[in-house]
C-alpha atoms as one frame of an Amber mdcrd trajectory, in Angstrom:
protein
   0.000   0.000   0.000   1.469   3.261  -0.639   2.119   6.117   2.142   0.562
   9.149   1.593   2.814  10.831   3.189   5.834   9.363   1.310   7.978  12.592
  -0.347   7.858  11.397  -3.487   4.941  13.295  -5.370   4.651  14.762  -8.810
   1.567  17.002 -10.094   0.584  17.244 -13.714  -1.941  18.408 -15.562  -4.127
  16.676 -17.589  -5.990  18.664 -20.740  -8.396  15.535 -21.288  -9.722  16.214
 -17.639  -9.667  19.803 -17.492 -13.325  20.860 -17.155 -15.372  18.068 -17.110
 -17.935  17.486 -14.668 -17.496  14.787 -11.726 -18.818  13.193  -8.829 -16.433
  11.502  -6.183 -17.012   9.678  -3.042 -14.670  10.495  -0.109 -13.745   8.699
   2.917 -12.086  10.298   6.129 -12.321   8.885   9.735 -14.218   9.649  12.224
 -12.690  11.309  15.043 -12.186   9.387  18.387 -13.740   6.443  17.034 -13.306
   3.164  15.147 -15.056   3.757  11.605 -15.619   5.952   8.726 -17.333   8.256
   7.201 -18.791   8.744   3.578 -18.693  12.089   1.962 -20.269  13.245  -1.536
 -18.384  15.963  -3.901 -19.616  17.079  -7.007 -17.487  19.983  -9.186 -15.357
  20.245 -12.369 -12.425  19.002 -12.851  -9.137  20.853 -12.860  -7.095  18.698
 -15.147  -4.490  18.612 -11.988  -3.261  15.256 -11.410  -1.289  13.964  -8.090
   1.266  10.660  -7.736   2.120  10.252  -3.962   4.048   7.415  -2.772   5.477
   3.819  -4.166   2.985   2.758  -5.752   1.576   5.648  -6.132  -1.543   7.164
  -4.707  -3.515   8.849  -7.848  -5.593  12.178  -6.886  -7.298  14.203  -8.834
  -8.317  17.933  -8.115 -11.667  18.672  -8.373 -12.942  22.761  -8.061 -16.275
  24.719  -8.887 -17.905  22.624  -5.800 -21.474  22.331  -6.281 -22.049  19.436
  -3.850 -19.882  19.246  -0.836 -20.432  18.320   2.754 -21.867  21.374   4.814
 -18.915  22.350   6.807 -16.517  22.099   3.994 -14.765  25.872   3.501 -12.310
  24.695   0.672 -13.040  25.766  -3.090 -10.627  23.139  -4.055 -10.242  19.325
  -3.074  -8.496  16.187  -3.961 -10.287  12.788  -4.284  -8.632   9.451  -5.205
  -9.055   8.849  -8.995 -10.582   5.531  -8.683 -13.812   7.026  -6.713 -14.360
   9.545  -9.277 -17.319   9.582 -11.256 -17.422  11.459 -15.245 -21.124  12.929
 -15.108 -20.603  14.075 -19.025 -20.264  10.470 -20.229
C-alpha cells in the first residue's frame, strides 16, 4: 500500500480532464472512534493530477464545488481517482 505521506509526489496536468464534470465519493475517519465516514463531492475538474508514494496514490483535483459536505470551507479538493465519477459520459 502506498504512504501518503511518502515525499515522493509529482503534479501534472491533464488537458483531457480539465473541465469536465465529476462526482467523487470520499472517505475520512471519524474522530475518536473506530469507523468511517462517507462524503459526496460534485465539481469540475481541474485537469491537476497527483502521484504520492510507491505505488503511487492517484488524486485528482476537483474545483467549482457544487455538492460538498456542509462544513466544507475549501473551493478546491483532492479525491482518489478511482472514486471519481465522469457525469458528461
Amino acid at each position: 500500500m502506498a504512504d501518503p505521506s511518502s515525499q515522493q509526489s509529482r503534479v501534472s496536468h491533464d488537458d483531457a480532464l480539465a473541465g469536465r464534470r465529476a462526482q467523487a465519493d470520499v472517505g475520512g475517519a471519524i474522530e475518536g472512534g473506530h469507523a468511517g465516514s462517507r462524503e459526496t463531492f460534485e465539481g469540475t475538474l481541474t485537469g491537476r493530477r497527483l502521484e504520492q508514494g510507491d505505488p503511487p496514490w492517484r488524486w485528482l483535483e476537483l474545483g467549482d464545488l457544487t455538492e460538498k459536505p456542509e462544513d466544507f470551507g475549501a473551493e478546491f479538493v483532492w479525491v482518489d481517482e478511482e472514486y471519481v465519477y465522469l457525469q458528461d459520459e
